[in-house]
C-alpha positions as a printed Julia matrix, in Angstrom:
452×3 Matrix{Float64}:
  24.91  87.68    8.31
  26.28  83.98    9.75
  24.35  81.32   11.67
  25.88  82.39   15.02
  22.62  84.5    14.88
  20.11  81.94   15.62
  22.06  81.15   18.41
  22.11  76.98   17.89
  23.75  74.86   20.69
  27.19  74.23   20.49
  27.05  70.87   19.56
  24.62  71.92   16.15
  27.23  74.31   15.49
  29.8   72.09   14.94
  27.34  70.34   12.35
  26.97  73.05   10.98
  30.94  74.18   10.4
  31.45  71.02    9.55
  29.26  71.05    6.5
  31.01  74.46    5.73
  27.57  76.53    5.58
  28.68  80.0     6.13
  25.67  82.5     5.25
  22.31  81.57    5.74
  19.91  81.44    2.21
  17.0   83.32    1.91
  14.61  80.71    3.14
  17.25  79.76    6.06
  17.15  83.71    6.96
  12.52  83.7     6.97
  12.34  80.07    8.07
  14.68  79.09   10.72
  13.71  81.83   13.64
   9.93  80.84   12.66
  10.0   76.93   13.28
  12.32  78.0    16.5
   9.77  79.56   17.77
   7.06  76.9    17.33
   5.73  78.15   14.27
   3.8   76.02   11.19
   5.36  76.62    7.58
   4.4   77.05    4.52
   7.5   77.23    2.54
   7.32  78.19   -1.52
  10.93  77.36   -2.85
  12.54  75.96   -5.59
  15.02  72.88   -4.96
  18.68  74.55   -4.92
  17.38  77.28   -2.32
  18.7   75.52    1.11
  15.24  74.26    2.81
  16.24  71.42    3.77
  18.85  72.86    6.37
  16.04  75.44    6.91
  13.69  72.67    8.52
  16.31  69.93    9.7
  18.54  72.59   11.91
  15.72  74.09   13.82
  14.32  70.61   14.54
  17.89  69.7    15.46
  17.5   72.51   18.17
  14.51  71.77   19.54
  14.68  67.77   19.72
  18.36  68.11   21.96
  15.63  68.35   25.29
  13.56  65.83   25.33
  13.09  61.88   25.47
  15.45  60.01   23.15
  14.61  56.45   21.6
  11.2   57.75   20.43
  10.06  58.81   17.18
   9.4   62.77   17.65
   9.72  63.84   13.96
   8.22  62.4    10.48
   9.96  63.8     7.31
   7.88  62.46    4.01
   9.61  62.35    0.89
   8.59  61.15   -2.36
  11.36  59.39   -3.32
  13.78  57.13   -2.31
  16.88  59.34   -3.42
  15.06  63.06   -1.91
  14.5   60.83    1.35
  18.51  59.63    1.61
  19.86  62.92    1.29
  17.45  64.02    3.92
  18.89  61.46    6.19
  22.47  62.03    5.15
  22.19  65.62    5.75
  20.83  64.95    9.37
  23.33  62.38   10.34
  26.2   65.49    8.97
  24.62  67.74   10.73
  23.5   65.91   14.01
  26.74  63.8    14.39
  27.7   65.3    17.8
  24.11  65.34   19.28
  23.29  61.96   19.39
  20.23  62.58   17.9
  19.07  59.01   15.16
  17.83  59.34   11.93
  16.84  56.73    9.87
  15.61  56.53    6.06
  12.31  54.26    5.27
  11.54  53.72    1.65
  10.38  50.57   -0.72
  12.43  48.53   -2.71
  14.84  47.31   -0.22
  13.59  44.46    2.45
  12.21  45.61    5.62
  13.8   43.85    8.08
  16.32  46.26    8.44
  14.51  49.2     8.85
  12.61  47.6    11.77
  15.73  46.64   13.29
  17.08  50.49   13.31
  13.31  52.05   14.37
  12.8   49.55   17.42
  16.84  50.39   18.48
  15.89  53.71   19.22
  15.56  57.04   16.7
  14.24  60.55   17.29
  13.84  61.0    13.56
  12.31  58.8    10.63
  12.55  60.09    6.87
  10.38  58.34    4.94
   8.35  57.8     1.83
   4.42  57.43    2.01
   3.87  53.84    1.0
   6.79  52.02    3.04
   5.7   54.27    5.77
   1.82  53.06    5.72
   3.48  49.4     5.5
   5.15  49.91    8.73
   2.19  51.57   10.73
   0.02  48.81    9.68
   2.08  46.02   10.89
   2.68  48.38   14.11
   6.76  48.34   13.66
   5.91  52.11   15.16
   3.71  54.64   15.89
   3.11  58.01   15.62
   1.46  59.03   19.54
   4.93  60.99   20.01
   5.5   63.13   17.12
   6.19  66.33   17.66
   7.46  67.34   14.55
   5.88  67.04   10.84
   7.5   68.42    7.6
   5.69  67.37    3.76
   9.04  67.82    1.6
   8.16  68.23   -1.92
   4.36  67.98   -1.43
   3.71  69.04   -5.32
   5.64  65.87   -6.11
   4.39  63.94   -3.58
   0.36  64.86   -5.19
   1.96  64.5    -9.14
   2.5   60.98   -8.19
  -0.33  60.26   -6.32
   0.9   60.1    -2.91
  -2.06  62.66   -1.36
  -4.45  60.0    -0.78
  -1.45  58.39    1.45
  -0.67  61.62    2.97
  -4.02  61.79    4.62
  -4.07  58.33    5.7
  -0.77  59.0     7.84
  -2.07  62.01    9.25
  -5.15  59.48   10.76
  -2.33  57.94   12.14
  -1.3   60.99   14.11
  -3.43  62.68   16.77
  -2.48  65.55   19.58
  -0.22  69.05   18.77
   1.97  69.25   16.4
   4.37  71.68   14.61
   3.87  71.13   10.7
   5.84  72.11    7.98
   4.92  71.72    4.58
   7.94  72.71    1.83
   6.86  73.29   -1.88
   8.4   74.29   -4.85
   4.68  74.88   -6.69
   0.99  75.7    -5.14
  -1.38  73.31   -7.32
  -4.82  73.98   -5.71
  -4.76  70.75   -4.28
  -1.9   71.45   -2.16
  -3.23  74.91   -0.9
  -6.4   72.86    0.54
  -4.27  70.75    2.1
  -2.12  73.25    3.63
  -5.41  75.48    4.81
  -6.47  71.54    6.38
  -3.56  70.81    8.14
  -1.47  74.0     9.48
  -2.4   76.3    12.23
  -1.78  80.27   11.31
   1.59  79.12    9.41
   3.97  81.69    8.65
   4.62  82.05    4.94
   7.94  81.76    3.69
   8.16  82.13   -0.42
  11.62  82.21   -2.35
  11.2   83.01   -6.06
   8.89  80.1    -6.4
   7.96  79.81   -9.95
  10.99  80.65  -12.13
  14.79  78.55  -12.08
  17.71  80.53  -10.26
  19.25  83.73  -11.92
  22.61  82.08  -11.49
  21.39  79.42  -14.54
  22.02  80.61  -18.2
  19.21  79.02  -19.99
  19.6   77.99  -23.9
  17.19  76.28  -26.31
  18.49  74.01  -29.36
  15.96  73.24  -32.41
  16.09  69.86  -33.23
  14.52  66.76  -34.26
  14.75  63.44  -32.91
  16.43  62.1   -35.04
  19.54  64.29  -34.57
  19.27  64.73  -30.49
  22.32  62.41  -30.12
  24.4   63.86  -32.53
  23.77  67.37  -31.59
  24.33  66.37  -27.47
  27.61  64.64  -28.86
  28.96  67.93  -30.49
  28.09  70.06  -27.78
  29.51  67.95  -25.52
  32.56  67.73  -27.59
  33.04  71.61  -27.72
  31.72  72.82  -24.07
  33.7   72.49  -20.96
  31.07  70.15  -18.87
  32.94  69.67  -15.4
  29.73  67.34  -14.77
  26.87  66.8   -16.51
  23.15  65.95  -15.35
  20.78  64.86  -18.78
  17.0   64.31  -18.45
  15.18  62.23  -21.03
  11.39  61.01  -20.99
  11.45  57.14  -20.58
  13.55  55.0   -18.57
  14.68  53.04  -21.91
  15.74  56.03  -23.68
  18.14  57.07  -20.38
  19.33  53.64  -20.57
  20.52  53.67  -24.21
  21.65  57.11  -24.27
  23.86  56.35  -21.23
  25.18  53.36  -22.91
  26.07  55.43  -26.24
  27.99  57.63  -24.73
  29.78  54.66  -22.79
  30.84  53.67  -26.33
  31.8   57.25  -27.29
  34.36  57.42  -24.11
  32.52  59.52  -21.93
  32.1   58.14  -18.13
  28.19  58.1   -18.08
  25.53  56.27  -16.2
  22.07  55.95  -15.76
  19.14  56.18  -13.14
  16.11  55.33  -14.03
  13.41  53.03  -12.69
  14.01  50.17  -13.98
  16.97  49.62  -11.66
  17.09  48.15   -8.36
  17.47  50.31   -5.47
  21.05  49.08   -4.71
  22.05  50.18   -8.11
  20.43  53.41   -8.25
  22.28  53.95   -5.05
  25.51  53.48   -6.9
  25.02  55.51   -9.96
  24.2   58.32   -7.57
  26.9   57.66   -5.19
  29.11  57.55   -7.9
  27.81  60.5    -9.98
  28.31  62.54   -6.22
  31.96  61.5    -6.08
  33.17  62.61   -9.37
  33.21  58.69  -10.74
  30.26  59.44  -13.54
  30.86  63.04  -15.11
  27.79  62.52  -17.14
  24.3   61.2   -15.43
  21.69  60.46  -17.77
  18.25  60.44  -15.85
  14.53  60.39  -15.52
  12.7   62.6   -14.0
  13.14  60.68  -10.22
  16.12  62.79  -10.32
  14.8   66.15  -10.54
  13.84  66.61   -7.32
  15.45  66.61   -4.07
  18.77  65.41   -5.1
  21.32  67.38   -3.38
  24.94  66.64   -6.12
  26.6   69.65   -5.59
  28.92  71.03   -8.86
  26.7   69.84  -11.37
  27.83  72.87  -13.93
  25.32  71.69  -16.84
  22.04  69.97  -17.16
  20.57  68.66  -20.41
  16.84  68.5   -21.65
  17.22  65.4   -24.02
  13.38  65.65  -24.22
  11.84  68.67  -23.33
   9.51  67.65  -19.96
   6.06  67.31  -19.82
   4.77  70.6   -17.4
   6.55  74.26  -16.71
   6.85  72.69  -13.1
   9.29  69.8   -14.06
  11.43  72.19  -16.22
  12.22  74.21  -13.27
  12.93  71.19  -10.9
  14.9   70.0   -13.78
  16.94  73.23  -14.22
  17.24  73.86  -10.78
  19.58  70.82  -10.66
  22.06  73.23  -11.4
  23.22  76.83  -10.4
  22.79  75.66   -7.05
  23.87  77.66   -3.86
  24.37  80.6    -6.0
  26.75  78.83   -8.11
  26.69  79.67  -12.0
  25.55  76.69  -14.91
  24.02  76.01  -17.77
  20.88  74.6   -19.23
  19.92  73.79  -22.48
  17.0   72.01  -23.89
  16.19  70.27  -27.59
  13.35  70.91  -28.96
  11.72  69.97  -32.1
   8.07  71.13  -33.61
   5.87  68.94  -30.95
   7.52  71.18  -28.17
   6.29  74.49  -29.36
   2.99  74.61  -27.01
   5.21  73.7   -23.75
   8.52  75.81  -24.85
   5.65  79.07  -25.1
   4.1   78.3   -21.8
   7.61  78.03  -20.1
   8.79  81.17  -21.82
   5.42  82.9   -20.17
   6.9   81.32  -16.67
  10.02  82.93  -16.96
   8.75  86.05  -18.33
  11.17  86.53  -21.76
  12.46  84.56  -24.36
  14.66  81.79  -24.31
  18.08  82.18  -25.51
  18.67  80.51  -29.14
  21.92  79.2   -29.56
  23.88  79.64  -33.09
  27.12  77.75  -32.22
  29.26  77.49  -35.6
  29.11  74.08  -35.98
  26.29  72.34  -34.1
  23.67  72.43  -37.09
  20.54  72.95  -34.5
  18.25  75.05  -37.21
  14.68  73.76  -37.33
  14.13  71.75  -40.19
  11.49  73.28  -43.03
   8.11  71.09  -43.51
   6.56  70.68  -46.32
   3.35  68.57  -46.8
   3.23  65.87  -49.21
   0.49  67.27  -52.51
  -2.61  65.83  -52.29
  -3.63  64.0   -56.32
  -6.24  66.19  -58.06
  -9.52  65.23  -56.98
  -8.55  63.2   -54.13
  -9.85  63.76  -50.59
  -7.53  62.3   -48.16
  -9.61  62.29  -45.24
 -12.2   60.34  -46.56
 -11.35  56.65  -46.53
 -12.44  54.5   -49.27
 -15.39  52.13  -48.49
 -14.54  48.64  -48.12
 -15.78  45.8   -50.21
 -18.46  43.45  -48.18
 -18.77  40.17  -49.21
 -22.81  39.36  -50.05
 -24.94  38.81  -46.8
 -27.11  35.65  -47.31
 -30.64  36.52  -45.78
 -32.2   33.68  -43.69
 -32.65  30.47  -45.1
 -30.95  31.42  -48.53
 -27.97  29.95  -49.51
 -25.18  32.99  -49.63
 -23.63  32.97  -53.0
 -21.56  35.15  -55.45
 -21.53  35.74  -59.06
 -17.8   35.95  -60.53
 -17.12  36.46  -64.25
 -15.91  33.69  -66.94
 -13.4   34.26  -69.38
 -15.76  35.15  -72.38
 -17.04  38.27  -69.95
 -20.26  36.24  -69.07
 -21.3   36.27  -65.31
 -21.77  32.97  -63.95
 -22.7   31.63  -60.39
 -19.62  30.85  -58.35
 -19.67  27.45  -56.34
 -21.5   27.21  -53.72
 -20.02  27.14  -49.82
 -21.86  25.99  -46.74
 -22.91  29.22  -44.67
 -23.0   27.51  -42.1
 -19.29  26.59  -41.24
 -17.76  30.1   -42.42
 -20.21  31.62  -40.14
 -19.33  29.48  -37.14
 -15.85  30.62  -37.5
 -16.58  34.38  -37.65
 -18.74  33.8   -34.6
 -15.64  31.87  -33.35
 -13.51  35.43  -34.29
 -15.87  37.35  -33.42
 -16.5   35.77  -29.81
 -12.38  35.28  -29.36
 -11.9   39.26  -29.87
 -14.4   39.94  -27.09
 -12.83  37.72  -24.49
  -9.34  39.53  -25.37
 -10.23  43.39  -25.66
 -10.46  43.72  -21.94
  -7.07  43.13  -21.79
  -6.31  45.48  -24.24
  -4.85  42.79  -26.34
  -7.05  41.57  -30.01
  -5.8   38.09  -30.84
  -7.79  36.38  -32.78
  -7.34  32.5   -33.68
  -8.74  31.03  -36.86
């Protein structure tokens, strides 16, 4: 089976050779003749799978009659990098059609964008809140659309884009085809697909587990050894290139800069970088430039870097979902690769529930050499007699009732109690009340300073 079946125009064709697709995926093969024919979508596949060529070629076809200069399809991404290799992969595939595309995201000015839109495109890829931005100062609208696909609508609501989502589809009124592309079904995405599509056809591509082509392998580690263990593994395993996921942006900037200093070529994309530099890790990480991208989880989904033959769990990810976006970084287009994920004793709850997911066991590795054994734990003995969770009471200082003079006995050095000298209440009150008053004004912020 080719693509000369679905019979595309000439001029997609040669898009289509030219990105050297040969045999259609499974979700090409249930989705294309579908959204040919008019159809709404509800698509259920993992990133790796090919649905983005499932959507953009069909629209491709059915945008080549038509007015040109007008915006006739909305793609909405969640991310900047998911909605550039959307619009890269139209302007490959559309290069001899004449058919615009443009990307529309934040973090870059907007002058530019308005600029391309008001010259004249059939197609805007964009992400929700630069998108609202534009349709409220009127740069565009929406009256034309004919086409609407939701890429990555389960990231889209784990990031809190679905209140946006509905506010653009205000913005929309009259027939439409809609497409709506996920790689899970949270219940709040079914309700919006039962909302917004009419009779969609149902397209689902081994939804819920990571590609057979990926070897999955868990390492038992703490902390406290993750970079030495990644270091020795790297050291000993043929990584062509290398894709590693940690939890915070800071920790995916250090780790990128330690293995700068251990001679590896490795950057980082995170959030904390501007959106020119992101653009360049990426870029660079595509072209061969960077074997080793460390990462948050903005990379996960919707980044189309074809090779990548290993990706790396620093931290082991917060939800069964983001493991298999994570994982599915690799193996792609039913290429082989690798995935292996620390773990230390805090991960046992989430390494069981993604073991459920995928149905068996993960795969423990026993390298000679890379010392991944879990440690053995052994609470600290308790003193006889003690109770460690009950605190011991604090000491109050003596409470003057009112109109009595607060004082304190303390003892001499013959063992004979004698009054201590007296203080004015009055002015160590005042400044607890001062205390007292100060940490009020500051806990709203979250922050106690108090100033004697």
């Amino acid at each position: 089976m080719n693509f000369t079946q679905f019979d595309f125009h000439q001029k997609i064709a040669a898009g289509i050779r030219a990105c050297n697709y040969e045999t259609p995926t499974p979700i090409q093969e249930q989705a294309i003749p579908a959204i040919l024919e008019g159809r709404d979508i509800l698509g259920l596949a993992q990133t790796g799978t090919g649905k983005t060529a499932a959507f953009v070629l069909p629209i491709l076809q059915r945008l080549l009659n038509g007015p040109r200069g007008k915006v006739r399809t909305l793609i909405v991404a969640p991310t900047r990098e998911l909605a550039e290799q959307i619009h890269g992969d139209i302007t490959r595939l559309a290069r001899q059609t004449g058919l615009r595309s443009v990307a529309v995201y934040g973090g870059v000015g907007k002058l530019a964008q308005i600029k391309r839109i008001r010259a004249g495109v059939e197609i805007v890829v964009a992400c929700p809140g630069r998108l609202l931005d534009h349709l409220r100062d009127k740069t565009f609208n929406l009256s034309k659309v004919e086409h609407l696909v939701l890429d990555e609508a389960d990231h889209m609501f784990d990031m809190g884009f679905l209140p946006d989502i509905r506010r653009i589809l205000n913005y929309m009124h009259g027939e439409r085809q809609t497409l709506l592309f996920s790689a899970t079904m949270p219940d709040e995405i079914r309700h919006l697909a039962e909302e917004i599509l009419n009779g969609p056809v149902r397209v689902q591509i081994a939804h819920s587990k990571p590609t057979a082509t990926v070897a999955q392998v868990l390492f038992s580690v703490e902390q406290n050894n993750k970079t030495s263990l990644l270091k020795d593994i790297m050291a000993t395993t043929n990584m062509a290139s290398t894709l590693i996921f940690t939890r915070t942006k800071h920790r995916a900037e250090t780790l990128a800069r330690q293995l700068q200093k251990a001679g590896y070529a490795a950057t980082s994309l995170q959030g904390n970088l501007s959106q020119q530099k992101r653009q360049q890790a990426l870029s660079g990480f595509k072209r061969g430039d960077f074997k080793v991208l460390v990462a948050t989880d903005i990379a996960a989904r919707g980044i189309d870097v074809t090779g990548i033959s290993h990706v790396i769990n620093y931290d082991v990810p917060a939800t069964v979902d983001a493991y298999t976006h994570r994982v599915g970084r690799t193996g792609r287009a039913s290429r082989t690769g690798e995935a292996f994920t620390f773990a230390g004793r805090e991960d046992r709850k989430i390494i069981s529930q993604i073991e459920r997911s995928l149905g068996s066991k993960l795969v423990w590795n026993n390298v000679p050499g890379l010392s991944a054994e879990m440690p053995t734990f052994t609470p600290a003995k308790e003193p006889a007699g003690k109770k460690p969770w009950l605190k011991a009471k604090r000491s109050r200082p003596g409470r003057a009732r009112a109109g009595r003079p607060a004082f304190k006995f303390a003892k001499s050095e013959g063992g004979d109690k004698q009054e201590a000298p007296h203080v004015r209440p009055g002015k160590a009150g005042s400044r607890q009340k001062r205390r007292r008053r100060a940490a009020m004004l500051d806990s709203g912020s979250g922050n106690l300073f108090l100033n004697p």
